[in-house]
N, C-alpha and C positions, 0 to 999 in steps of 0.2 A: 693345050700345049702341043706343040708342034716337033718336043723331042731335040730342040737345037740349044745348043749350049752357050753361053754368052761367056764370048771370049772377049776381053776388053783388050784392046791395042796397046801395046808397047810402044812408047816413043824411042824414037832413036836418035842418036847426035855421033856426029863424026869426032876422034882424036883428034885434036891438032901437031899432035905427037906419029904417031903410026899410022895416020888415016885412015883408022879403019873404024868402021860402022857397028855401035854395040848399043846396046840398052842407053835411056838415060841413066837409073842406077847405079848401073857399074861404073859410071865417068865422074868424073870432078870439074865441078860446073868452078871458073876462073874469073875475075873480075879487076879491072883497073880502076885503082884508087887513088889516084895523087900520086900519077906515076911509078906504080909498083902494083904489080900482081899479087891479088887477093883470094885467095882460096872461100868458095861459096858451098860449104858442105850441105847446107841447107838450101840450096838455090833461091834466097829472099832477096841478094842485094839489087838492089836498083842499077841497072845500065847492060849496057852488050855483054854479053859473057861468050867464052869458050869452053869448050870442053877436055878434058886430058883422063887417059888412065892415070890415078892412083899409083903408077909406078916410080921409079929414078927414070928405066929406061926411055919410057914416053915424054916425063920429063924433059930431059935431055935430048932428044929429037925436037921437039918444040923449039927449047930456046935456041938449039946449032942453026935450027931451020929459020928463027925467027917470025915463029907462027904467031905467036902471043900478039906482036907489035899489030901485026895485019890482021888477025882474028877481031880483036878489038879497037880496031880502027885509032890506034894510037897515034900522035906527031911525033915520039922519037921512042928511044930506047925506055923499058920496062924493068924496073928491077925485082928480082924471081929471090931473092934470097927468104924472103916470108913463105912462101909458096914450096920452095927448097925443103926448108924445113919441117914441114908441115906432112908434105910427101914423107920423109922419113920417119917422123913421129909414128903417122899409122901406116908405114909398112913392116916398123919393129913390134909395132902394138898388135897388127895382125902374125905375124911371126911367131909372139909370144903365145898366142891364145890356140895356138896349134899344136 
């Protein structure tokens, strides 16, 4: 033994929300499905994904900014209303458990 400790690498993925660079865990892996934003909590589905904080606020930078279209290389507009929701669901659910 050499006394060195194994530290396994963290991946990182950028917001498309706030740009800014965190863990994959802490993000919400996104996915387009018959034109509409699919929230990937498990990161299984099939095709390009983006990443977003779990917030409204990140949320909502994304779609003003219209990250989602260009993140996942879409032909037109994206509709967020599933994804919307979803977001809210566990940030009341995280809320509550505090």
């Amino acid at each position: 033994m050499s006394g060195r400790t194994r530290i396994r690498a963290c991946p990182e993925r950028t917001c498309v929300g706030c740009r800014e660079r965190a863990a994959k865990t802490e993000l919400l892996r996104i996915v387009a499905v018959e034109g509409a934003c699919v929230p990937d909590p498990r990161g299984t589905l099939p095709g390009r994904g983006a990443y977003v904080h779990p917030t409204p606020v990140c949320l909502d930078q994304a779609v003003r900014r219209r990250a989602f279209t260009r993140a996942l290389r879409a032909p037109g507009a994206l509709e967020t209303k599933a994804l919307r929701l979803y977001v809210e669901r566990t940030t009341v659910a995280e809320q509550a458990t505090r």
